[in-house]
NUMARRO-653747 format. One record per residue (C-alpha): residue number from 1; residue in three letters; chain; x, y, z negated. Coordinates in Angstrom, 1 decimal. Layout:
N
<migu pos="NUM" code="Ala" unit="A" x="X" y="Y" z="Z"/>
...
# end
This chain:
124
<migu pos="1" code="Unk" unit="A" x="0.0" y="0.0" z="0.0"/>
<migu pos="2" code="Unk" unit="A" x="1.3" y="3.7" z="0.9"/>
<migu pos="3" code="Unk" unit="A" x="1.6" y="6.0" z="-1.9"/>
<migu pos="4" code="Unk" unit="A" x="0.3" y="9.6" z="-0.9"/>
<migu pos="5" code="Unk" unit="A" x="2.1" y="12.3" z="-2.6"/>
<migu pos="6" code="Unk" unit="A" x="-0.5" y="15.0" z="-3.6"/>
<migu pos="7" code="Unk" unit="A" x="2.5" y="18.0" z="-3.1"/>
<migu pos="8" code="Unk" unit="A" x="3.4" y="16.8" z="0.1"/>
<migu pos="9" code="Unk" unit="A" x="1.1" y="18.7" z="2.3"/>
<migu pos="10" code="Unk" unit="A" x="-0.7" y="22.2" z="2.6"/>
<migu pos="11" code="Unk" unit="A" x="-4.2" y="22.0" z="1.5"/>
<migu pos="12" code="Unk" unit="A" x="-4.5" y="25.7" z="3.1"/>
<migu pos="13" code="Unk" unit="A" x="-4.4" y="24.0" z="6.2"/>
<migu pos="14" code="Unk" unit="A" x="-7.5" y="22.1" z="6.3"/>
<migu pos="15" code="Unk" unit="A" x="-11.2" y="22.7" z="7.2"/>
<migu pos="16" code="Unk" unit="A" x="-13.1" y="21.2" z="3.7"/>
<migu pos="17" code="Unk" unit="A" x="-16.5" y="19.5" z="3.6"/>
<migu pos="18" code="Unk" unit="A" x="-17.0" y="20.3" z="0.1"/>
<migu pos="19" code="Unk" unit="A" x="-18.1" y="18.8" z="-2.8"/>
<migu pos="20" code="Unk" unit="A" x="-22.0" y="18.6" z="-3.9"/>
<migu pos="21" code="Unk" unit="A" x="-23.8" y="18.2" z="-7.2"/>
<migu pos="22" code="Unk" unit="A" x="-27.0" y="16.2" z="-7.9"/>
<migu pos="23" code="Unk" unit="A" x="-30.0" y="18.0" z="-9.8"/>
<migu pos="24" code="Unk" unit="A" x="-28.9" y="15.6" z="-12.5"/>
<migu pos="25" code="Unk" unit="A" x="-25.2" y="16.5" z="-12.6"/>
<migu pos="26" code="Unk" unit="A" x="-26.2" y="20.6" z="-12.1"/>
<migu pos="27" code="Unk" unit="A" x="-28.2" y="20.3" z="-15.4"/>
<migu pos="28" code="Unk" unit="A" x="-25.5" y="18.8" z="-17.2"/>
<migu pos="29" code="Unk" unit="A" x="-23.2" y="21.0" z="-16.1"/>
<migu pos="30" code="Unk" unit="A" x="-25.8" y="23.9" z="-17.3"/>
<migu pos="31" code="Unk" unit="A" x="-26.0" y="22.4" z="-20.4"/>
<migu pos="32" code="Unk" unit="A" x="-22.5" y="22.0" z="-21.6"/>
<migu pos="33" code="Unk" unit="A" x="-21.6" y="25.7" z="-20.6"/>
<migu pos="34" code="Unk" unit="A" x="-24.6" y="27.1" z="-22.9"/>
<migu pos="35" code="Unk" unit="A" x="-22.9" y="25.6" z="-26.1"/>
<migu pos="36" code="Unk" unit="A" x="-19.8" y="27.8" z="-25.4"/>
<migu pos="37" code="Unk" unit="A" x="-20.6" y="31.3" z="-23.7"/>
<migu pos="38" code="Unk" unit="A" x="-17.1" y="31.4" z="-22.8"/>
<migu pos="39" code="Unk" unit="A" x="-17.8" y="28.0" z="-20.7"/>
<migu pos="40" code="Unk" unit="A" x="-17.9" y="29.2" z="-16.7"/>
<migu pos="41" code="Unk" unit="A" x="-18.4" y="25.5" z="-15.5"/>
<migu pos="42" code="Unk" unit="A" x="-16.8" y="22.3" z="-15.1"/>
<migu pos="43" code="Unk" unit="A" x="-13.8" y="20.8" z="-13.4"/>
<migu pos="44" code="Unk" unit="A" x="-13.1" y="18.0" z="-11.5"/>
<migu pos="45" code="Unk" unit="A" x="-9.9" y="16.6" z="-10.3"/>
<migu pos="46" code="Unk" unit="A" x="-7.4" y="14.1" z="-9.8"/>
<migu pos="47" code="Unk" unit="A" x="-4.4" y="12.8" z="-11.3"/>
<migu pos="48" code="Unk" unit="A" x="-2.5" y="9.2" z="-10.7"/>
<migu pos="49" code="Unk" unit="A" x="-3.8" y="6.7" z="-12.8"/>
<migu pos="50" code="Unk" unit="A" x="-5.0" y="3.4" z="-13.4"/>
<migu pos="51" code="Unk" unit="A" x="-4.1" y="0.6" z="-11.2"/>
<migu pos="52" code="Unk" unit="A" x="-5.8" y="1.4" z="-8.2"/>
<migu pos="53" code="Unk" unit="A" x="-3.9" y="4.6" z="-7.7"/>
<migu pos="54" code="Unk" unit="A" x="-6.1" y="7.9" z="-8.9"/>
<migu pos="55" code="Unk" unit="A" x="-8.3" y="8.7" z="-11.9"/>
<migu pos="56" code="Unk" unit="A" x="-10.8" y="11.8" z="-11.5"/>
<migu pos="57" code="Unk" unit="A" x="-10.1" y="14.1" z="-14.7"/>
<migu pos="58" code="Unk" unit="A" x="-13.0" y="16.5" z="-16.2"/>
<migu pos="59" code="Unk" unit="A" x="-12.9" y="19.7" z="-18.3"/>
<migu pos="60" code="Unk" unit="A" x="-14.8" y="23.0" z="-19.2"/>
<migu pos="61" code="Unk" unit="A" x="-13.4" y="25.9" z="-17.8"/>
<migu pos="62" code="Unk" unit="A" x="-13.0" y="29.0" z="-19.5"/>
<migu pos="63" code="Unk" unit="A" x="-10.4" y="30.5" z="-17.4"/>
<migu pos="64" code="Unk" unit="A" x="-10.2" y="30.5" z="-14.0"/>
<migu pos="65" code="Unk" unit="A" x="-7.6" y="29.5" z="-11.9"/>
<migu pos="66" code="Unk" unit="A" x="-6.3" y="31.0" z="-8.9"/>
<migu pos="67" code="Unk" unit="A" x="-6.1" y="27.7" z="-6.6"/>
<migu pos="68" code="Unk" unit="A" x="-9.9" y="26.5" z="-7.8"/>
<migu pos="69" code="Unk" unit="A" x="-12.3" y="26.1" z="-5.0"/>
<migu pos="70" code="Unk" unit="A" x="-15.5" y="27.0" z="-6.7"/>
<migu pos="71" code="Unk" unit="A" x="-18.9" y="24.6" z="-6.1"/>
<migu pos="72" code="Unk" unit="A" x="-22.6" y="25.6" z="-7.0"/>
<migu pos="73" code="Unk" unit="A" x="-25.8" y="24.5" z="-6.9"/>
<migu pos="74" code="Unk" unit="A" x="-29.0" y="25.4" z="-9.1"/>
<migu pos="75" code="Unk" unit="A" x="-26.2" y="27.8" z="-11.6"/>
<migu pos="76" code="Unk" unit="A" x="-24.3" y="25.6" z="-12.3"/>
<migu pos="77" code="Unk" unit="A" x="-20.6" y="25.8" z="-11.1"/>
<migu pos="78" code="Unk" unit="A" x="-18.3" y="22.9" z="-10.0"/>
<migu pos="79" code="Unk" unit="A" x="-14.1" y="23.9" z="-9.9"/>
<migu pos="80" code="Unk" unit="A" x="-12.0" y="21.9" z="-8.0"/>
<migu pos="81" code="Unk" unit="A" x="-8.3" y="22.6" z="-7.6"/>
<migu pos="82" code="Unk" unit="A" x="-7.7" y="22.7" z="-4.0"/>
<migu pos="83" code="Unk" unit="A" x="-4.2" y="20.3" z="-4.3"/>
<migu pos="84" code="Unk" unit="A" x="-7.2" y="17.7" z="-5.5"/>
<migu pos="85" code="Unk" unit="A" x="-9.2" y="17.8" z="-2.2"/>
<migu pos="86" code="Unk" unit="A" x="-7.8" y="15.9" z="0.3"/>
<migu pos="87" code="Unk" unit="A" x="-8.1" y="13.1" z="-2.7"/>
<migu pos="88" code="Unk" unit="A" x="-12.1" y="14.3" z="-3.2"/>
<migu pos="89" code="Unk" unit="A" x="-13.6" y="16.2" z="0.0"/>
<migu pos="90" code="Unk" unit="A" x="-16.8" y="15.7" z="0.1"/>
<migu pos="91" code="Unk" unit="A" x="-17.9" y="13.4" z="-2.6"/>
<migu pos="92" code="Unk" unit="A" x="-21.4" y="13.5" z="-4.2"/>
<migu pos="93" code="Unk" unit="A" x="-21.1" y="14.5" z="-8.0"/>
<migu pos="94" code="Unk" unit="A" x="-24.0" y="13.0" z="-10.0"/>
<migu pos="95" code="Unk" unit="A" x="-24.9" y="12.3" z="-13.9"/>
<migu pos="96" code="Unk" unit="A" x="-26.7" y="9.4" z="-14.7"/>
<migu pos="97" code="Unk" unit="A" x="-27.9" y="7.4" z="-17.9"/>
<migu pos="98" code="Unk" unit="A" x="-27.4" y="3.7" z="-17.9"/>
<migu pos="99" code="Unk" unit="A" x="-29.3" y="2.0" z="-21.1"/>
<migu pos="100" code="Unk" unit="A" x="-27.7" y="4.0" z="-23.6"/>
<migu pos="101" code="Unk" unit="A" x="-24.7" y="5.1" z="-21.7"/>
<migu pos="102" code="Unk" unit="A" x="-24.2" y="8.7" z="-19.8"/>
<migu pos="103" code="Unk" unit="A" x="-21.9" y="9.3" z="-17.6"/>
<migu pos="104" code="Unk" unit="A" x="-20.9" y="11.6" z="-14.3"/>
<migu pos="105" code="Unk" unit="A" x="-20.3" y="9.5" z="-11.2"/>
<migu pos="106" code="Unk" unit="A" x="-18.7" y="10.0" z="-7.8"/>
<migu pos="107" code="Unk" unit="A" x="-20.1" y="8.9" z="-4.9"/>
<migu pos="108" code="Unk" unit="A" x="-16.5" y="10.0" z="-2.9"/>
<migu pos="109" code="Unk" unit="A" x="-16.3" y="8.6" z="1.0"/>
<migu pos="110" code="Unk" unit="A" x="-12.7" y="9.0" z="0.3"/>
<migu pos="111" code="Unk" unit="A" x="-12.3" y="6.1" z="-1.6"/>
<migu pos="112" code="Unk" unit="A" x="-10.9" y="3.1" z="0.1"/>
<migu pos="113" code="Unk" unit="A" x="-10.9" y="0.9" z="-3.3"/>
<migu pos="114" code="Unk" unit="A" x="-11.5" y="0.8" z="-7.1"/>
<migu pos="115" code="Unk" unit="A" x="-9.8" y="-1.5" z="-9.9"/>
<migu pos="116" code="Unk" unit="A" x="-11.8" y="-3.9" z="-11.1"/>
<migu pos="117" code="Unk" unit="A" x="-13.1" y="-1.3" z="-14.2"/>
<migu pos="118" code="Unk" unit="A" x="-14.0" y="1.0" z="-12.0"/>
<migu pos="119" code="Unk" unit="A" x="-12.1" y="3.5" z="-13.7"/>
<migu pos="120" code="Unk" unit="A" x="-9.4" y="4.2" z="-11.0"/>
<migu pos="121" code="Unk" unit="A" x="-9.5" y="4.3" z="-6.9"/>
<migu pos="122" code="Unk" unit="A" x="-7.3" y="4.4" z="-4.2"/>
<migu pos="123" code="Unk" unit="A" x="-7.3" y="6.5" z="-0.9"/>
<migu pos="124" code="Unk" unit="A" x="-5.0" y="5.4" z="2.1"/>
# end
């Protein structure tokens, strides 16, 4: 399997789909920025982990950053830095409850394959 280096390229020189967010995963969003006024939305990236390659990492952002392409839909706000995008163009963003589990998911077309935990995934 080729390794792809996320600093090896120009993500300036790209056309992006985009990322989108569910109703579900808007109101989520929503709601975790109105415990913290400072909150101005959630971000999603990528870092190398697990064993299939990737992991997508998650936090509340208070400060923007200069490199974050910004995603909205119903108020809420979705970062993403733009070195993560060629790892996460157009991938669906949702928030769903399973029994008594919640969790965001990512329905990303970018994925080739997952480890068996589904907590990692690789792109070629």
């Amino acid at each position: 399997m080729q390794s792809v280096n996320p600093a090896s390229f120009s993500p300036d020189d790209f056309v992006w789909k985009g990322l989108t967010l569910t109703d579900s995963a808007a109101r989520h969003i929503i709601a975790l920025a109105e415990k913290d006024p400072l909150i101005k939305g959630l971000k999603l990236g990528v870092k190398q982990s697990g064993c299939a390659g990737f992991g997508y990492t998650m936090e509340l952002v208070k400060e923007l950053a200069e490199d974050d392409l910004q995603f909205f839909h119903q108020g809420a706000t979705l970062f993403v830095p733009l070195q993560a995008m060629p790892f996460i163009d157009g991938t669906e963003v949702d928030f769903v409850r399973e029994g008594l589990n919640q969790m965001f998911k990512f329905n990303n077309p970018k994925a080739q394959h997952a480890c068996g935990c589904g907590e990692s995934f690789g792109v070629e």
